[in-house]
DSSP file (Angstrom, degrees, kcal/mol; ACC not computed):
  #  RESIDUE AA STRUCTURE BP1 BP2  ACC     N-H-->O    O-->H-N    N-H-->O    O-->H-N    TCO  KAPPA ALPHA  PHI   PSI    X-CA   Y-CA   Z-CA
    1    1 A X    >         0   0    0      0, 0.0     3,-0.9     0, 0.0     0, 0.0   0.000 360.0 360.0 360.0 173.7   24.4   20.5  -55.3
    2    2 A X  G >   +     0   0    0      1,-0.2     3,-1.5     2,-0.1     0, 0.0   0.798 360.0  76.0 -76.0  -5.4   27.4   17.8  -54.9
    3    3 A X  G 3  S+     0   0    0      1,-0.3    -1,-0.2    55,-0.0     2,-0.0   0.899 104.0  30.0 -61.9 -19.3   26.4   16.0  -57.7
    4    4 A X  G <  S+     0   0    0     -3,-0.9     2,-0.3     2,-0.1    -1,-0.3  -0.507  82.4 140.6-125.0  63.0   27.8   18.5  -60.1
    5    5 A X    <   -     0   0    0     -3,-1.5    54,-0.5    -2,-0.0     2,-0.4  -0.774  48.9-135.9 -80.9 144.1   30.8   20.0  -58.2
    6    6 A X  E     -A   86   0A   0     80,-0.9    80,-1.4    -2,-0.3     2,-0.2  -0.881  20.1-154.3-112.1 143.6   33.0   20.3  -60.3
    7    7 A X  E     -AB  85  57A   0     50,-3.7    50,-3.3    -2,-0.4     2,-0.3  -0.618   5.3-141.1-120.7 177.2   36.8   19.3  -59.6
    8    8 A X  E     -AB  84  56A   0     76,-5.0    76,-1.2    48,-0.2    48,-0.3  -0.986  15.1-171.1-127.4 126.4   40.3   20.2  -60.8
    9    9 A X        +     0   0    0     46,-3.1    74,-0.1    -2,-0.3    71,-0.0   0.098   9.1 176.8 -89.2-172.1   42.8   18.0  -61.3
   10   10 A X        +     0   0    0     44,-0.1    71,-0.8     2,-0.0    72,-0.5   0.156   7.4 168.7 161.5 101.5   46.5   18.6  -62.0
   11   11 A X  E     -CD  53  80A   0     42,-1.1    42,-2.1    69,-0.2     2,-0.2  -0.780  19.4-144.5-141.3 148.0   49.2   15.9  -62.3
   12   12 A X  E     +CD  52  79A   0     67,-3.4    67,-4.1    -2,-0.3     2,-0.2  -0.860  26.3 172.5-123.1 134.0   53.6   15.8  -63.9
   13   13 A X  E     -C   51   0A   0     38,-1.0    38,-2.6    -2,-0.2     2,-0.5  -0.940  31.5-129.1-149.7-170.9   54.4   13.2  -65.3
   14   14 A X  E     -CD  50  76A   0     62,-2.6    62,-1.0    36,-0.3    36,-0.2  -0.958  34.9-121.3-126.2 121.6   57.8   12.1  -67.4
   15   15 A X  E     - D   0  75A   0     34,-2.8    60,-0.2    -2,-0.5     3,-0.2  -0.195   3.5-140.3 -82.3 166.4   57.1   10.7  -70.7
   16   16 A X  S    S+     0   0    0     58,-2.4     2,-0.3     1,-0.3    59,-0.1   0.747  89.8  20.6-103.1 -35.4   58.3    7.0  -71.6
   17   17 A X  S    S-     0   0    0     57,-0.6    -1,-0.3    32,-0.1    -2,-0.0  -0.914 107.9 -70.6-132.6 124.8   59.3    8.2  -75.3
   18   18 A X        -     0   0    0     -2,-0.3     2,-0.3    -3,-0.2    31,-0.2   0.205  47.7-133.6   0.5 115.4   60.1   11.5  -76.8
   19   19 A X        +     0   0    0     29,-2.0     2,-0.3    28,-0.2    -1,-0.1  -0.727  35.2 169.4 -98.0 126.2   57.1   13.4  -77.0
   20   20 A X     >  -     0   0    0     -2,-0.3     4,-2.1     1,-0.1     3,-0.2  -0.896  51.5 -89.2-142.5-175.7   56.7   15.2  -80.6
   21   21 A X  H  > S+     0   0    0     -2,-0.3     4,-2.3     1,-0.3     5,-0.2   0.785 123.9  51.6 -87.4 -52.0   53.9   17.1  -82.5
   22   22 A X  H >> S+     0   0    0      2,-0.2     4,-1.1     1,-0.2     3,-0.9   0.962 112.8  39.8 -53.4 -67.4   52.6   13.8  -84.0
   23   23 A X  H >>>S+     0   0    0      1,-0.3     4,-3.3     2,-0.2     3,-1.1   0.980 116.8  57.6 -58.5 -47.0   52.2   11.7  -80.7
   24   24 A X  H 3X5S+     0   0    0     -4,-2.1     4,-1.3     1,-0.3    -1,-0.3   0.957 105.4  44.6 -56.5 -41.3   50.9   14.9  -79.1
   25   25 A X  H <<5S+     0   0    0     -4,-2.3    -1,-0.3    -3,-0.9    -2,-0.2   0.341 109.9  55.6 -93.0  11.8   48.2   15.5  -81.3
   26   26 A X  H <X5S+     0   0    0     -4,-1.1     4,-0.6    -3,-1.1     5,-0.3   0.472 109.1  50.8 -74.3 -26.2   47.0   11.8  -81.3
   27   27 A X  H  X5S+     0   0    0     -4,-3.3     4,-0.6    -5,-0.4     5,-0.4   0.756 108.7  47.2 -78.1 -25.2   46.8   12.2  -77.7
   28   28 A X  H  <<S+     0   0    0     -4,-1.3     4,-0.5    -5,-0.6    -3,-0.2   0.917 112.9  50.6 -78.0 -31.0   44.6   15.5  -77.9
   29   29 A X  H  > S+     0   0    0      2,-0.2     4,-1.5     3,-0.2    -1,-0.2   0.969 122.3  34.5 -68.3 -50.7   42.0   13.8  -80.7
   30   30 A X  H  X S+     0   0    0     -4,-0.6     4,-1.1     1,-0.3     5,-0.5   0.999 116.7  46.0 -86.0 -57.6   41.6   10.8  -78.5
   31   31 A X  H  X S+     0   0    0     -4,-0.6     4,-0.8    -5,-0.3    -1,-0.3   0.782 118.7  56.8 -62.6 -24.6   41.8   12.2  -75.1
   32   32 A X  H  > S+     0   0    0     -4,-0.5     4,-0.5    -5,-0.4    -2,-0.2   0.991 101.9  46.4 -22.2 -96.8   39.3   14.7  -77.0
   33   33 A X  H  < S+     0   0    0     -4,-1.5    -2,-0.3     2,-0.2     4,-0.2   0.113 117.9  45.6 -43.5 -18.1   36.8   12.4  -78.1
   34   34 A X  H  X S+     0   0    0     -4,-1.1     4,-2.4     3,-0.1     6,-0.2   0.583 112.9  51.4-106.0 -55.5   36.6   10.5  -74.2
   35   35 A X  H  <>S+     0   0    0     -4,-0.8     5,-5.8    -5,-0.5     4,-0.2   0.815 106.8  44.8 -68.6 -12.5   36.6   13.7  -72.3
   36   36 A X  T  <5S+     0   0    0     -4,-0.5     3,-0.2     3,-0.2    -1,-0.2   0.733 117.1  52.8 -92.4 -21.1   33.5   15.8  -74.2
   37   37 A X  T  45S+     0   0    0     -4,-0.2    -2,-0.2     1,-0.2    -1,-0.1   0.993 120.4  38.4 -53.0 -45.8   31.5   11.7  -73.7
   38   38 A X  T  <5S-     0   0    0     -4,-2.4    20,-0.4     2,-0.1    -2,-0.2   0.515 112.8-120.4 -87.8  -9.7   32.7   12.5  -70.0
   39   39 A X  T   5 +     0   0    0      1,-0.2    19,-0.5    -3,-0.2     2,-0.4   0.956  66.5 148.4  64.7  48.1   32.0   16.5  -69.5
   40   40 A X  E   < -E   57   0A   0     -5,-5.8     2,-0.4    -6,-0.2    -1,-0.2  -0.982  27.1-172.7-117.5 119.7   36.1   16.6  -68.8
   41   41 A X  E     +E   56   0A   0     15,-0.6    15,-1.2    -2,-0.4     2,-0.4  -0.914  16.9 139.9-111.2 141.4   37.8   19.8  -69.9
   42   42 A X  E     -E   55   0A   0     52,-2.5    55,-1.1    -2,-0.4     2,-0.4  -0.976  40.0-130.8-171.4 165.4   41.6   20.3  -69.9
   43   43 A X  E     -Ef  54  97A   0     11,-2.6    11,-2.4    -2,-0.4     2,-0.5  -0.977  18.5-158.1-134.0 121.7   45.1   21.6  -71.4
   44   44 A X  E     -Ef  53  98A   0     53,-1.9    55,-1.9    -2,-0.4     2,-0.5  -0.946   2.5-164.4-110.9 149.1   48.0   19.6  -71.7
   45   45 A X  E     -Ef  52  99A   0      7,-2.0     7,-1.7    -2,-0.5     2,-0.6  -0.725  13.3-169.4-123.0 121.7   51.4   21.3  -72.0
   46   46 A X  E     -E   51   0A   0     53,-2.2    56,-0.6    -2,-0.5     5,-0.2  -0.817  11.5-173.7-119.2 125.2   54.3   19.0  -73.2
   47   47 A X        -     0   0    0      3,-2.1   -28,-0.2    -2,-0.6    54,-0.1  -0.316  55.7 -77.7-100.7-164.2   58.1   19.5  -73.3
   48   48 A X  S    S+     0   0    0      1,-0.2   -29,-2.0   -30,-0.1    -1,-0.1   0.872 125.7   9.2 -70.6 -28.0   60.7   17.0  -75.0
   49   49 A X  S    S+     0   0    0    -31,-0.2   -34,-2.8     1,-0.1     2,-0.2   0.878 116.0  53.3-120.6 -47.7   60.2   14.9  -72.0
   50   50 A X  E     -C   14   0A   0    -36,-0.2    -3,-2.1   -31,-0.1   -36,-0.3  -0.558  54.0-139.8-108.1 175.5   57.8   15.5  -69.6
   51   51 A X  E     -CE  13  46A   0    -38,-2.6   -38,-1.0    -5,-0.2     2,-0.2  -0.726   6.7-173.3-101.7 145.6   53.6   16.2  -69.2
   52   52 A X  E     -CE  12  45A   0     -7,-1.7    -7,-2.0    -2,-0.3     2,-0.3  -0.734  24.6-172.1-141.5 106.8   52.2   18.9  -66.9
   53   53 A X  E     -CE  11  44A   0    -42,-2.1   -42,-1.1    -9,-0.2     2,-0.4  -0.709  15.5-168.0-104.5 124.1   48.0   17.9  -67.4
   54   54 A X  E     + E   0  43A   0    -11,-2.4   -11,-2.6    -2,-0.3     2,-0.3  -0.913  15.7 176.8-120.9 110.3   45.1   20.2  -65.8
   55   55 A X  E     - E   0  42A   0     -2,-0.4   -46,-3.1   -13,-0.2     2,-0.4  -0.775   8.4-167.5 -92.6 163.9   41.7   18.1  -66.1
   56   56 A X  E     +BE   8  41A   0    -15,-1.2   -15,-0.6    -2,-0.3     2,-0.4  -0.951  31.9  78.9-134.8 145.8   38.7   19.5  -64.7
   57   57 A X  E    S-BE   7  40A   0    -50,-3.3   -50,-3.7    -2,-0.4     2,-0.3  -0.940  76.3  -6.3 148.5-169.4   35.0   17.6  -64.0
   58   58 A X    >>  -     0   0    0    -19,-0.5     3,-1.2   -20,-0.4     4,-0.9  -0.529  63.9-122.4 -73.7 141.0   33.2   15.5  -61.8
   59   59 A X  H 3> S+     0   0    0    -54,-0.5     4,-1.6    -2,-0.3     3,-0.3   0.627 107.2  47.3 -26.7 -70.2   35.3   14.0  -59.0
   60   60 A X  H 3> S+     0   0    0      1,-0.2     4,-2.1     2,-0.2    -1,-0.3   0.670 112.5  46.9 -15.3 -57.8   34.5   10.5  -60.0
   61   61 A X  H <4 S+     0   0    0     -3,-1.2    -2,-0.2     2,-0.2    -1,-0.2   0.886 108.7  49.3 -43.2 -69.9   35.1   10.8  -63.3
   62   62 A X  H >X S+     0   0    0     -4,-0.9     4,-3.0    -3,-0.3     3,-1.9   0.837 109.3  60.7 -22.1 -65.4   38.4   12.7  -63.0
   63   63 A X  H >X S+     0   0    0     -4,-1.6     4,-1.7     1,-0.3     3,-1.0   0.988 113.8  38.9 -52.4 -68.6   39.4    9.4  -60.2
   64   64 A X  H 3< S+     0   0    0     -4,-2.1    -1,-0.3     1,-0.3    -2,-0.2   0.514 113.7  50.7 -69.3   1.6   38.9    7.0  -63.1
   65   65 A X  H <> S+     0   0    0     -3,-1.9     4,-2.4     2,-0.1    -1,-0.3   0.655 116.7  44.3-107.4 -31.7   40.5    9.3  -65.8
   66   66 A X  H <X S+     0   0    0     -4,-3.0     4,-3.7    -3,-1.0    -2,-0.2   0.971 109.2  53.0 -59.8 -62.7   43.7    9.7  -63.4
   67   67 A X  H  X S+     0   0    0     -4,-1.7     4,-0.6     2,-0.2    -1,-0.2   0.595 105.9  54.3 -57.1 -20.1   43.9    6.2  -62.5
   68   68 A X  H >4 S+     0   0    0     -5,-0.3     3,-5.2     2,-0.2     4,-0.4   0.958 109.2  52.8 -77.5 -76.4   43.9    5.2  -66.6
   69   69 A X  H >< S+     0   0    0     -4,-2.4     3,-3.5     1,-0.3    -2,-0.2   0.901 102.2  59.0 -49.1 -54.8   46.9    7.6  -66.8
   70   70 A X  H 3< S+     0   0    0     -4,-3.7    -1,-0.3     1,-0.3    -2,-0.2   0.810 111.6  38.2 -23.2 -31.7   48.8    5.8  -63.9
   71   71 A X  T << S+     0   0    0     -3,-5.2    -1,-0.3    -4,-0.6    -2,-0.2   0.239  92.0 113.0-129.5  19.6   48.9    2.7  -65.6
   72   72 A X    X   -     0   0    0     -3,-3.5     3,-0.8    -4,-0.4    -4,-0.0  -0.787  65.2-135.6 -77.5 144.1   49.6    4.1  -69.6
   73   73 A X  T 3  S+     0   0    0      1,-0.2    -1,-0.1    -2,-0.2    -3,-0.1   0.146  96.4  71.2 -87.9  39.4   52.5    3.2  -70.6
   74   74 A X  T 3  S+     0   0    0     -5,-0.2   -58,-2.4   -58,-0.1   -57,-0.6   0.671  89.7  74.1-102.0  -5.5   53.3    6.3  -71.9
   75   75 A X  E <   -D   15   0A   0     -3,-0.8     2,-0.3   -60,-0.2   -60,-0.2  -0.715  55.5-173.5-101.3 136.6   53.7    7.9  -68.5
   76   76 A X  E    S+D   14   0A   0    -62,-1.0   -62,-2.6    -2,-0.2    -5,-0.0  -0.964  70.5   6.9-129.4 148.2   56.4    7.4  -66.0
   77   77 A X  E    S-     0   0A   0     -2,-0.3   -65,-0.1     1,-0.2    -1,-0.1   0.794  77.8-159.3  78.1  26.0   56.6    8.9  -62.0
   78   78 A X  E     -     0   0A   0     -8,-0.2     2,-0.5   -64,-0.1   -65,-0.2  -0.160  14.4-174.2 -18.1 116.2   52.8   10.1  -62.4
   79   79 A X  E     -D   12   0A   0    -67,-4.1   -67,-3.4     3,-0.0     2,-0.4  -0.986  20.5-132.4-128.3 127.5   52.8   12.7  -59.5
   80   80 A X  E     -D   11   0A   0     -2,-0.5   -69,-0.2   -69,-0.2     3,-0.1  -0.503  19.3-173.2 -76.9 145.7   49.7   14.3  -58.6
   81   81 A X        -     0   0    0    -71,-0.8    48,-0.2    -2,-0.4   -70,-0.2   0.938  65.8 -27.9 -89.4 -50.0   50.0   18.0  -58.3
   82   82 A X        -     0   0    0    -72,-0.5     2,-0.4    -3,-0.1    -1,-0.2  -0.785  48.4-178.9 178.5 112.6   46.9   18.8  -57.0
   83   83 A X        +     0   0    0     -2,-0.2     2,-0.3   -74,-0.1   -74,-0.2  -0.963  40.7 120.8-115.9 131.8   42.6   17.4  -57.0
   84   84 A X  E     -A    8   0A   0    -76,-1.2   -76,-5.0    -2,-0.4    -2,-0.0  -0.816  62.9 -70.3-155.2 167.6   40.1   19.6  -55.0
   85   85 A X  E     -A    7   0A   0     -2,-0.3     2,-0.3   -78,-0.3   -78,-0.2   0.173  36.5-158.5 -21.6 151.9   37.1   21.4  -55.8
   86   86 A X  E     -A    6   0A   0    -80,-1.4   -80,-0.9     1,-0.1     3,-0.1  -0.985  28.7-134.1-166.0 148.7   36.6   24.6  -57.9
   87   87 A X  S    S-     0   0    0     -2,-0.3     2,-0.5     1,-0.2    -1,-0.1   0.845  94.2 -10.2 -71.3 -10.8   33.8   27.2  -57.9
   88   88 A X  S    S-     0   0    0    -82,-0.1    -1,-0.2   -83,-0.0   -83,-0.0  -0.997  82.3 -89.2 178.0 148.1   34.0   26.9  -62.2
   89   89 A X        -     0   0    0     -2,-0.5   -81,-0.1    -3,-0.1   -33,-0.0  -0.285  23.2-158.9 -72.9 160.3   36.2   25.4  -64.7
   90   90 A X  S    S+     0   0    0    -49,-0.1     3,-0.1     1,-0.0    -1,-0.1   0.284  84.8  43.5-128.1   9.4   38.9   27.3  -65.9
   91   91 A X    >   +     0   0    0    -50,-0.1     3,-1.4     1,-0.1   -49,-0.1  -0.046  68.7 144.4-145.3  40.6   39.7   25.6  -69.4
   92   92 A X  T 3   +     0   0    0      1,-0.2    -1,-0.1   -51,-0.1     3,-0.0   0.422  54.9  73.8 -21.0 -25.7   36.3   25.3  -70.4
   93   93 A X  T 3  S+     0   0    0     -3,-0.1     2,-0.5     1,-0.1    -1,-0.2   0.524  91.0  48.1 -69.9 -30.1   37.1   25.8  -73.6
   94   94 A X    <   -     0   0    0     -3,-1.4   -52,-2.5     1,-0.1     3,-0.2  -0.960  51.6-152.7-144.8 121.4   38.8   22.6  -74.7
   95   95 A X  S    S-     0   0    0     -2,-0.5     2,-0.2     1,-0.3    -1,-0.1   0.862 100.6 -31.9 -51.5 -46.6   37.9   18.7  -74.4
   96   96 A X        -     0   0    0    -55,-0.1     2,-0.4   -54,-0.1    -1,-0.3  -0.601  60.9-161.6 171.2 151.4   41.7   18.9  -74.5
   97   97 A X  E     -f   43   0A   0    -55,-1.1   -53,-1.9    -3,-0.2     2,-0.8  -1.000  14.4-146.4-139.9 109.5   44.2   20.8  -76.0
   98   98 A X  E     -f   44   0A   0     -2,-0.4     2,-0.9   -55,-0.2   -53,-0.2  -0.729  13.3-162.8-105.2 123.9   47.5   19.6  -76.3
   99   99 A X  E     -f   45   0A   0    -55,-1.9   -53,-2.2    -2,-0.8     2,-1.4  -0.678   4.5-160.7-103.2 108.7   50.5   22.4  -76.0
  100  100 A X    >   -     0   0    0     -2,-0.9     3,-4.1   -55,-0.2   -53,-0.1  -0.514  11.8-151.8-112.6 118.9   53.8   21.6  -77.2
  101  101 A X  G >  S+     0   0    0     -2,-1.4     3,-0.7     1,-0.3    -1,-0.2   0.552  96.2  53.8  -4.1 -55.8   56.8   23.5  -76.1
  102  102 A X  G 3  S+     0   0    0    -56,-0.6    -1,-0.3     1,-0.2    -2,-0.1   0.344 110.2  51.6 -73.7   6.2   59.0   23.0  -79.1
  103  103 A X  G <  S+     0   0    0     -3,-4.1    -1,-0.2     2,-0.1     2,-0.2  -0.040  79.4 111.8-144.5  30.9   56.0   24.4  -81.2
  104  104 A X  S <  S-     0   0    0     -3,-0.7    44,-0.1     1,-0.1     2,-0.0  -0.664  87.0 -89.5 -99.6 166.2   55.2   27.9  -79.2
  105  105 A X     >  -     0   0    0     42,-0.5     4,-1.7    -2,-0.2    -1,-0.1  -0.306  46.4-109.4 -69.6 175.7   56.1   31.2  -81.2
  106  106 A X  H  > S+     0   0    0      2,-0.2     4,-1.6     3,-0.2    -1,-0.1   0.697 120.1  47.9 -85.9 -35.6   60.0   31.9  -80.1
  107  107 A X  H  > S+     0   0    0      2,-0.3     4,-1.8     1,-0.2    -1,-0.1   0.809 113.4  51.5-101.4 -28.7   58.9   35.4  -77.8
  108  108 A X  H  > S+     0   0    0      1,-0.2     4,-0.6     2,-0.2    -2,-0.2   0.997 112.4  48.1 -62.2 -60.1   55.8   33.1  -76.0
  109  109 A X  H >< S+     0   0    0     -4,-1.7     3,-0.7     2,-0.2     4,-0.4   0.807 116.5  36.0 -60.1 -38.1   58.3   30.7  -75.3
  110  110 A X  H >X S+     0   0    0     -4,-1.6     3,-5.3     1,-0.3     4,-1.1   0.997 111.9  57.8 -65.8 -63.9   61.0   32.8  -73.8
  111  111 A X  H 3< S+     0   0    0     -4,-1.8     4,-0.4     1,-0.3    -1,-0.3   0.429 113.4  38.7 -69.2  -7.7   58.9   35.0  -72.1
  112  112 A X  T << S+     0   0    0     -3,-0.7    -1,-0.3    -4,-0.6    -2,-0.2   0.233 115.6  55.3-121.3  11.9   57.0   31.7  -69.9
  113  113 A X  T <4 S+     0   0    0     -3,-5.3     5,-0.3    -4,-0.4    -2,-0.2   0.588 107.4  53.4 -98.7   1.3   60.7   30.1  -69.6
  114  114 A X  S  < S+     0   0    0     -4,-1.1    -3,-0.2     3,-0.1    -2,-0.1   0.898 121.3  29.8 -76.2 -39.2   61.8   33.6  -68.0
  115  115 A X  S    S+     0   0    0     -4,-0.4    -1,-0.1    -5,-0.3    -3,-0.1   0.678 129.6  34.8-116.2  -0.6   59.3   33.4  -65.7
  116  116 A X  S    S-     0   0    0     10,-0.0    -1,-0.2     8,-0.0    -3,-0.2   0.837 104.9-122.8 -94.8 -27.2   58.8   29.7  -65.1
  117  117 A X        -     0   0    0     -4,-0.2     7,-4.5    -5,-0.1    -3,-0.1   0.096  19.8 -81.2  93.5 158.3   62.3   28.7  -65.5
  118  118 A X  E     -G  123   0B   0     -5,-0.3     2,-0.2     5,-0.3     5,-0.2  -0.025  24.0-175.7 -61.7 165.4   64.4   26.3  -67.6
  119  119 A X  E >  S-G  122   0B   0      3,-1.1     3,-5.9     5,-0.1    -2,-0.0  -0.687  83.0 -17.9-157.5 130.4   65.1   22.5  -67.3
  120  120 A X  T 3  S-     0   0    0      1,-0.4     3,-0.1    -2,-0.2    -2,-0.0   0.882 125.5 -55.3  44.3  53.3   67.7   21.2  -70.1
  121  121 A X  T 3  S+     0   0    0      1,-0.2    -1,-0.4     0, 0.0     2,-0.2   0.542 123.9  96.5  64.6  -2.0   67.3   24.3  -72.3
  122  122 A X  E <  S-G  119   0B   0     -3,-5.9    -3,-1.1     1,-0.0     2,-0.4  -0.627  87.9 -80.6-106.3-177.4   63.2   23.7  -72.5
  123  123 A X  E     -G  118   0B   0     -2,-0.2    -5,-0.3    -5,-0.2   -10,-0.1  -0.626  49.6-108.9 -79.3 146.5   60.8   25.2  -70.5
  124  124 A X        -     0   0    0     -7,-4.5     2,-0.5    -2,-0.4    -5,-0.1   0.064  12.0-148.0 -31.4 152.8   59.9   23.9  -66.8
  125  125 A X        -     0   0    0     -7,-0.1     7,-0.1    -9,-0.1    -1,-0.1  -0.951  30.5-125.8-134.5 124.7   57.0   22.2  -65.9
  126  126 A X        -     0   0    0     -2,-0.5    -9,-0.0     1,-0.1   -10,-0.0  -0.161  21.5-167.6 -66.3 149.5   56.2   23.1  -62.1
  127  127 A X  S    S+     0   0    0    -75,-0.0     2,-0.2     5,-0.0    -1,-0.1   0.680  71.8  88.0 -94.2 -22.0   55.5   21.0  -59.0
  128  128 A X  S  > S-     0   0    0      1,-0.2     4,-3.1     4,-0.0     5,-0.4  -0.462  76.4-144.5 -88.4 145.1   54.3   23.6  -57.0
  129  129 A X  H  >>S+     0   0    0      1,-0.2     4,-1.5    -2,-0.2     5,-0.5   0.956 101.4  52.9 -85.0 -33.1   50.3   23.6  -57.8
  130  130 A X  H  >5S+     0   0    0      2,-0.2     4,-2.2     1,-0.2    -1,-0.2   0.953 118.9  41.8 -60.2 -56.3   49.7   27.5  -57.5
  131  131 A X  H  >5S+     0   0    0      1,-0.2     4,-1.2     2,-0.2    -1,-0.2   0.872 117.1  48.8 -24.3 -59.2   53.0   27.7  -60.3
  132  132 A X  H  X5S+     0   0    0     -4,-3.1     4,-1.4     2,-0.2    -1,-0.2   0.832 113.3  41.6 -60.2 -48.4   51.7   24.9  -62.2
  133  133 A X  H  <5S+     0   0    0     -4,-1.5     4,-0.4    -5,-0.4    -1,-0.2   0.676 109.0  60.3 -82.2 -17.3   48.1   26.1  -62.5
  134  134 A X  H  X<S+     0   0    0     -4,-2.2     4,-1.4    -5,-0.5    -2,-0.2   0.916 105.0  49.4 -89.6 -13.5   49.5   29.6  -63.2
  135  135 A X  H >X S+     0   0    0     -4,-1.2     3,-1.2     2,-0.2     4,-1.0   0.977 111.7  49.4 -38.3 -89.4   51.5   27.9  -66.7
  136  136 A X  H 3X S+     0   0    0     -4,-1.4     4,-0.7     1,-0.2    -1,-0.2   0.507 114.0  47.2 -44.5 -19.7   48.2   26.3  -67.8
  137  137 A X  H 3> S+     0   0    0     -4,-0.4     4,-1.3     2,-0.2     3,-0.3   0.982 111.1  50.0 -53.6 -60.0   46.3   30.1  -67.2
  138  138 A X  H XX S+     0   0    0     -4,-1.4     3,-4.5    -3,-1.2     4,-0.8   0.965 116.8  43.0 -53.6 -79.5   48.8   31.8  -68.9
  139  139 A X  H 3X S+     0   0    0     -4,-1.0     4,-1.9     1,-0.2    -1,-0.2   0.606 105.4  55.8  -7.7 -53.3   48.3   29.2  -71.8
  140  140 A X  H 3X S+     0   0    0     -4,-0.7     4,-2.6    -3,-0.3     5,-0.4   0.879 105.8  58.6 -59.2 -46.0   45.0   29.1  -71.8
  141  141 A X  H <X S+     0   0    0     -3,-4.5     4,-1.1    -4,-1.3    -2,-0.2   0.876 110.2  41.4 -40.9 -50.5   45.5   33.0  -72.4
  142  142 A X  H  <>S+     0   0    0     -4,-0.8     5,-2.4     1,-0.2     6,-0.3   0.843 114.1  51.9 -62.8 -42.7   47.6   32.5  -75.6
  143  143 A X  H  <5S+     0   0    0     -4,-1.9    -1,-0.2    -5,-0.3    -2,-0.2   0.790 108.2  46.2 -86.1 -25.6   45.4   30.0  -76.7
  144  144 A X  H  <5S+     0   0    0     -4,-2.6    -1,-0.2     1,-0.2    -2,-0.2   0.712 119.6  47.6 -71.0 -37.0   41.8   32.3  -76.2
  145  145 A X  T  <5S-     0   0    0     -4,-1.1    -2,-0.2    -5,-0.4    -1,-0.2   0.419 117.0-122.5 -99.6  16.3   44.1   35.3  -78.2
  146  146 A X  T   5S+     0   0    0      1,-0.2    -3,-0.2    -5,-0.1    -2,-0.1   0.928  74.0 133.6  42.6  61.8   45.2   32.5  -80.9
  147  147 A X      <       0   0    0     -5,-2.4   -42,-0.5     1,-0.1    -4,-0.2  -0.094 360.0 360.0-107.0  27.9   48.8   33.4  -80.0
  148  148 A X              0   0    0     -6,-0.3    -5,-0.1    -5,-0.2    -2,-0.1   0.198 360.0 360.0-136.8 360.0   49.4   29.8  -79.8
């Protein structure tokens, strides 16, 4: 039924301070701990500078989890990528999981800046939402075969 359609979110943003392995895994405990109260599952992938975020859940939910990130200040340019519907989650797995660039093995990392492309010698994070949502698969892949 529509109460429990489940939506997908998927939103770039450009982070307000250097993002490194500490600040990233204080955002994945906390943003953790709020999304399994909320039934919100997600991966976020961080490079020195910017976010590229896939949450997934109820529509409502999601609107009020979005709007919070708009107005952190840890976030600049918040651009949505992409909200609709989905038959099934696809990062079920994780309350959140935060994946940071500088801290993939060396041949994981080349091999998704070959095929996503560069920005300032890290990897891209896409605008286009079929790109974007195909990073965060791949991820998800590495992360299900603990190559990550």
């Amino acid at each position: 039924d529509m109460e429990t359609q489940v939506c997908r979110l998927i939103y770039r943003s450009k982070a307000a301070d250097d993002i490194d392995a500490a600040l990233l895994s204080e955002i994945e405990e906390v943003s953790a701990r709020n999304n399994r109260e909320h039934g919100v599952t997600g991966i976020l992938v961080a490079n020195k500078g910017a976010y590229l975020q896939v949450l997934e859940g109820e529509r409502d939910t999601l609107v009020r989890l979005f709007r919070r990130i708009a107005m952190d200040d840890r976030h600049r340019e918040v651009e949505l990528i992409c909200f609709n519907n989905v038959i099934e989650r696809s990062f079920e797995d994780w309350a959140m999981k935060g994946v940071g660039v500088g801290l993939m093995g060396r041949i994981i990392g080349q091999h998704l800046k070959r095929k996503y492309g560069e920005k300032d010698g890290d990897l891209a994070l896409p605008q286009d939402k079929f790109r974007a949502f195909a990073l965060l698969h791949d991820l998800a892949f590495y992360l299900r075969n603990k190559e990550l």
